[in-house]
C-alpha positions, 0 to 999 in steps of 0.5 A: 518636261520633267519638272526640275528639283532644287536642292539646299547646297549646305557644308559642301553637300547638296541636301533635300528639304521636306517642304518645296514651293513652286517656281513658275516659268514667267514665259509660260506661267507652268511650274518647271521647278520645285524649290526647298521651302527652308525655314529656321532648321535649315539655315541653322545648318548652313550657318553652323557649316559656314562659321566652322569653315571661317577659321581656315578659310580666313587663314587660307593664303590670298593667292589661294583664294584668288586661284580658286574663285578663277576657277569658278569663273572658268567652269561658267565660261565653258558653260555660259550658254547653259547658264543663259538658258536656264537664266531666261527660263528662270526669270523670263528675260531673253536668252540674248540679253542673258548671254550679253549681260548676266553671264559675262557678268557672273564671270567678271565678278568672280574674277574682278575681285579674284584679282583685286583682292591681291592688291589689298594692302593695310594703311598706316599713317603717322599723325603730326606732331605727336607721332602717333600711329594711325593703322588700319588692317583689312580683315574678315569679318566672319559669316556673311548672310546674302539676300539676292533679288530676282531681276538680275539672279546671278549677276546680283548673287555674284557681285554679293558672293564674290567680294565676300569670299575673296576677302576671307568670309564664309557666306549663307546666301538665299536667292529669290525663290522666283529664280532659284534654279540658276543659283543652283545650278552655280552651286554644281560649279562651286562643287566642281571647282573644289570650294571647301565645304562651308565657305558657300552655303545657299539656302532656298525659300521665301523671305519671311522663312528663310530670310528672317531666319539668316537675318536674325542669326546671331552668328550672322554678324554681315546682311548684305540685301538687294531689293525693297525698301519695304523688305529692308526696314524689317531687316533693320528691325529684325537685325537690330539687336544683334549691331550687325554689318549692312549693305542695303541696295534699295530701290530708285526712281531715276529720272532721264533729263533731255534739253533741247539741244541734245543729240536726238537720235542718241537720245532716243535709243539710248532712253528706249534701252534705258526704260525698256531693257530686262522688261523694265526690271532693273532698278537703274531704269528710266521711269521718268524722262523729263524733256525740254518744251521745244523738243518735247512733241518731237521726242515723245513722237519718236519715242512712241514710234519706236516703242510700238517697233519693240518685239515682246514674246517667247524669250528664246527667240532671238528677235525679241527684245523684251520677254516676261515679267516676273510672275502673274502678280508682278504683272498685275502690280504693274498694270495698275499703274497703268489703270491708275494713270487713266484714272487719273486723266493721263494720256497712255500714249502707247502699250495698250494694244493686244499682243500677238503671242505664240500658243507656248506663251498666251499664259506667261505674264507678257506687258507691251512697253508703255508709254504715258503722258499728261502725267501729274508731278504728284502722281504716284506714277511719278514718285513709286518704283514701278519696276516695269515696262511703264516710263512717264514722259513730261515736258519743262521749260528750265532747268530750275524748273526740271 
């Protein structure tokens, strides 16, 4: 299959770049993309093409704004199964799940806040006994820099663009260079829906290039980024001088908390769901479930059962629950985790047994779900983020306890 060629959407024009970097297909672990290696020049241009797009756009009527991203949202309907392919090519989740979740998510932001932003109002308040008026306007801030993580590419890309445009700003966005090719492909759909040149500026390439740049940008008064904590203390240091705006969505270690008396089916498929879904990458999963003594051998037997049914392998098939894992060395980090429970003298219950792939896959970068007990409270396994397919099930007494 020809290799896909991913191009810089900048000042409303697609844009080629000199340098590109390879994007892996986590299924097969084959390069199918050529993403732009941008660095400082190229998010110059993008930054320059979205500040000069602010005054207008600012100014541009809410209705208008609204109608606009509708649109948007319309043209990935009548093209979400494209979407949903390109997106379990890109990041190795199952077509199904892409279709069930990421999609129509997409298609919910753009019009959630399409729509809510009608009903923005100012506020002000008389302060008692003095008279004074307390007043606060809502107003755009300028160029809004957006630094999207992998896991979930358009849903996470959306929910940062989506906001942002329908309060007036104008964005330089850069997705992951793992899963570029879907970002692309929506910035066809912003073309197409007639988004002026330089309100939705996406620029590709790798955090120390292109997202250092967006982030130090003196034009760039608003970071919003989704990922590591490590990556987000290099934002705070980079973008220090500047005081500029953040949302910082960082990682989690949750936790799931089972008595006794709770419903066990209910439970168990809700927490397999919980720990399992996406491959485990999903900063909301459930890496840690911590289960009442009296139910717990009944649990962690259920559980184990039920995780041995789940089907891993090619993400296109409509029986597999979980695809691959992001890329070869993302799967490496996990596994360790699991290596380093065994050194540990914990119990991997399930996750080590060989998998059965079909031949297009042997090479992609597939995990089975894991599952590991008899683990430490001071156990890295118990207080990092793995961020993958591995959940630590652990008994407790009381609820003070837990």
């Amino acid at each position: 299959m020809e290799k896909v060629i991913v191009q810089n959407y900048v000042n409303g024009k697609f844009v080629q770049t000199e340098k590109y970097i390879d994007s892996f297909d986590p299924s097969t672990g084959e390069v199918w993309a050529k993403i732009p290696d941008s660095g400082e020049t190229e998010v110059n241009d993008a930054v320059t093409a979205a500040k000069a797009a602010f005054p207008k756009w600012s100014s541009t009527p809410v209705l208008d704004r609204s109608k606009l991203m509708l649109r948007i949202a319309d043209l990935i309907e009548a093209r979400q199964n494209e979407f949903a392919e390109l997106e379990s090519r890109d990041q190795g989740k199952p077509v199904w799940l892409a279709k069930s979740v990421d999609i129509p998510r997409l298609m919910h932001n753009f019009r959630s806040y399409a729509t809510s932003v009608i009903h923005d109002v100012n506020r002000s308040t008389v302060m008692e006994p003095v008279g004074a008026i307390n007043y606060t306007v809502r107003e755009a801030v300028g160029v809004a820099g957006l630094i999207s993580p992998w896991n979930l590419p358009l849903y996470l890309l959306s929910f940062k663009i989506a906001p942002a445009i329908a309060c007036g700003n104008t964005v330089v966005a850069k997705p992951s260079e793992m899963t570029s090719v879907t970002a692309w492909k929506l910035c066809q759909i912003f073309e197409e829906a007639g988004v002026p040149p330089g309100v939705i500026n996406i620029v590709f390439g790798v955090g120390p290039r292109a997202g250092e740049a967006l982030v130090k940008h003196p034009d760039v008064p608003l970071i919003s980024f989704t990922g590591g904590t490590v990556t987000a203390k290099r934002i705070r240091e980079a973008a220090a001088p500047y005081c500029k705006k953040f949302s910082l969505e960082l990682g989690g270690k949750n936790a799931a908390v089972i008595f006794d008396d709770a419903d066990l089916e209910k439970c168990l498929s809700t927490s397999i769901r919980s720990s399992f879904a996406n491959q485990g990458e999903i900063c909301l999963c459930t890496s840690r479930i911590y289960v009442q003594k009296q139910l717990y051998p009944k649990f962690l037997e259920k559980f184990v059962t039920e995780t041995k049914k789940i089907r891993v392998g090619d993400p296109r098939n409509e029986k597999t629950f979980m695809g691959a894992l992001i890329s070869k060395e993302h799967l490496a980090k996990v596994k360790g985790y699991v290596d380093l429970a065994e050194k540990e003298g914990a119990t991997i219950a399930c996750g080590k047994e060989d998998l059965k792939l079909e031949e297009s896959n042997k090479n992609g970068y597939f995990m089975r779900p894991t599952v590991i007990t008899d683990v430490k409270d001071d156990s890295r396994l118990m207080k990092e983020e793995i961020f993958g397919p591995v959940t630590c099930i652990v008994p407790f007494d009381t609820e003070e306890e837990v």
